[in-house]
C-alpha positions as CSV (number, residue, x, y, z in Angstrom):
1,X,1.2,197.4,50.0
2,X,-2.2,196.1,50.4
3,X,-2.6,192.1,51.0
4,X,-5.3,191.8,48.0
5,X,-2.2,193.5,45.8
6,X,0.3,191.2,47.2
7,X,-1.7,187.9,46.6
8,X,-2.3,189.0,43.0
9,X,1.5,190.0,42.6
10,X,2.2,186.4,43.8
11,X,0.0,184.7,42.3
12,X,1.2,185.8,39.1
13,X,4.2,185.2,39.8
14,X,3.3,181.5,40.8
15,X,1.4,180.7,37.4
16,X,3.3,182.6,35.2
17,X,6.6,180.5,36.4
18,X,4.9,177.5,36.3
19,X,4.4,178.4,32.9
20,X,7.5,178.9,31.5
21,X,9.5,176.0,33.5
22,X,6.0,173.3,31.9
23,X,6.3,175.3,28.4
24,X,10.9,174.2,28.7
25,X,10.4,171.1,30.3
26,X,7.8,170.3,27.2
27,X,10.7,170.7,24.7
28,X,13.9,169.6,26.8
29,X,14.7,167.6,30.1
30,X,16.4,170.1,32.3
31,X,18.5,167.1,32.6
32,X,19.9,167.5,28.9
33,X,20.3,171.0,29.2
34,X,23.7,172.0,27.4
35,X,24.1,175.5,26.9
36,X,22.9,179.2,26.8
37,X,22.1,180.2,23.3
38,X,21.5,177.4,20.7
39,X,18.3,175.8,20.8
40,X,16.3,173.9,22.7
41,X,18.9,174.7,25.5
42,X,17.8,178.5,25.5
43,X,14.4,177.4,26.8
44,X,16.1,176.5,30.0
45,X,18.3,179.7,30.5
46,X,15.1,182.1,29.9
47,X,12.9,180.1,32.0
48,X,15.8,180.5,34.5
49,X,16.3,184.4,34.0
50,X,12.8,185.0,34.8
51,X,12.7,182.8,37.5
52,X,15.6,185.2,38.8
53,X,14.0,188.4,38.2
54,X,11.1,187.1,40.0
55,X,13.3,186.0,42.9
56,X,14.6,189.6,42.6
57,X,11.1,191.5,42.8
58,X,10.1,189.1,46.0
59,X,12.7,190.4,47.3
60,X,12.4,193.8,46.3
61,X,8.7,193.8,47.8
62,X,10.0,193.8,51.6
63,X,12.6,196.9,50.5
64,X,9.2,198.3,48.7
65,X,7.7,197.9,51.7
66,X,11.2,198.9,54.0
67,X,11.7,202.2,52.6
68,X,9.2,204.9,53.3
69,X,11.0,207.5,50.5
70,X,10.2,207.1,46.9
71,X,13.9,208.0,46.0
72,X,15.1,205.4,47.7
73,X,12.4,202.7,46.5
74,X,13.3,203.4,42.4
75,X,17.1,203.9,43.2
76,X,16.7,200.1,45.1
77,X,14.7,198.5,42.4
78,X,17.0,199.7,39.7
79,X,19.7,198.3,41.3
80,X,18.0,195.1,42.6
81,X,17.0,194.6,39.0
82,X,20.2,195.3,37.0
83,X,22.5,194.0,39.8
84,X,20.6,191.3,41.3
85,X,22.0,189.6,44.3
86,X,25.1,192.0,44.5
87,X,22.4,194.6,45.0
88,X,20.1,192.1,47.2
89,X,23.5,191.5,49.6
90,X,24.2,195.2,49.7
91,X,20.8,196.1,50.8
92,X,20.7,193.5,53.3
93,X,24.5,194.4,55.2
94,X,23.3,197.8,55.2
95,X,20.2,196.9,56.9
96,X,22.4,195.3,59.2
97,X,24.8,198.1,59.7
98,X,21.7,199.9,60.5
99,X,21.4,197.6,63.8
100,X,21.9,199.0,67.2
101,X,23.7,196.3,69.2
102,X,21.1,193.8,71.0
103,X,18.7,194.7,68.1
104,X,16.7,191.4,67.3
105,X,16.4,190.2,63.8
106,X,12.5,191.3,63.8
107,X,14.1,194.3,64.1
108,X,16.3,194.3,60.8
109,X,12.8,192.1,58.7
110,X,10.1,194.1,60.1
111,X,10.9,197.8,61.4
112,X,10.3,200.6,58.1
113,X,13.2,203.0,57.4
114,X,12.8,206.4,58.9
């Protein structure tokens, strides 16, 4: 990925978040937040699912990134984006795995799969 790419993924990630959590917090404290479907409260818990699918494509920008294969890079992000974190961790120990003993961690964040 190209850094001009990157800053405008990023930066739409950063406005439209900011977004959503002003456009909740404008019709409920986060402090009197009480539930997941009736509303106001299911202001809070979209503002909070997008807030974790963004979390999931930051993430899935270094295995984007990682995995030189395009089989690989949909077959991660479908499972990154329908699993989440139990995808996220599952990536990650398999990065690990992938570690020869003595390998450094700049190893596991910035060497791209063969």
């Amino acid at each position: 990925m190209h850094k001009r790419t990157l800053q405008c993924v990023f930066a739409f990630i950063l406005v439209s978040l900011t977004a959503f959590t002003v456009w909740a917090s404008t019709r409920q404290s986060v402090l009197d937040w009480g539930g997941l479907t009736t509303p106001p409260d299911n202001l809070w818990t979209i503002a909070t699912l997008v807030d974790a699918d963004y979390g999931f494509l930051t993430f899935y920008v270094w295995v984007l990134w990682k995995e030189t294969r395009a089989l690989p890079r949909v077959a991660w992000f479908l499972a990154i984006m329908l699993l989440g974190n139990i995808a996220m961790s599952a990536y990650v120990l398999r990065q690990l795995a992938r570690l020869a003993p003595g390998d450094s961690m700049s190893t596991l964040l910035c060497t791209r799969n063969s």
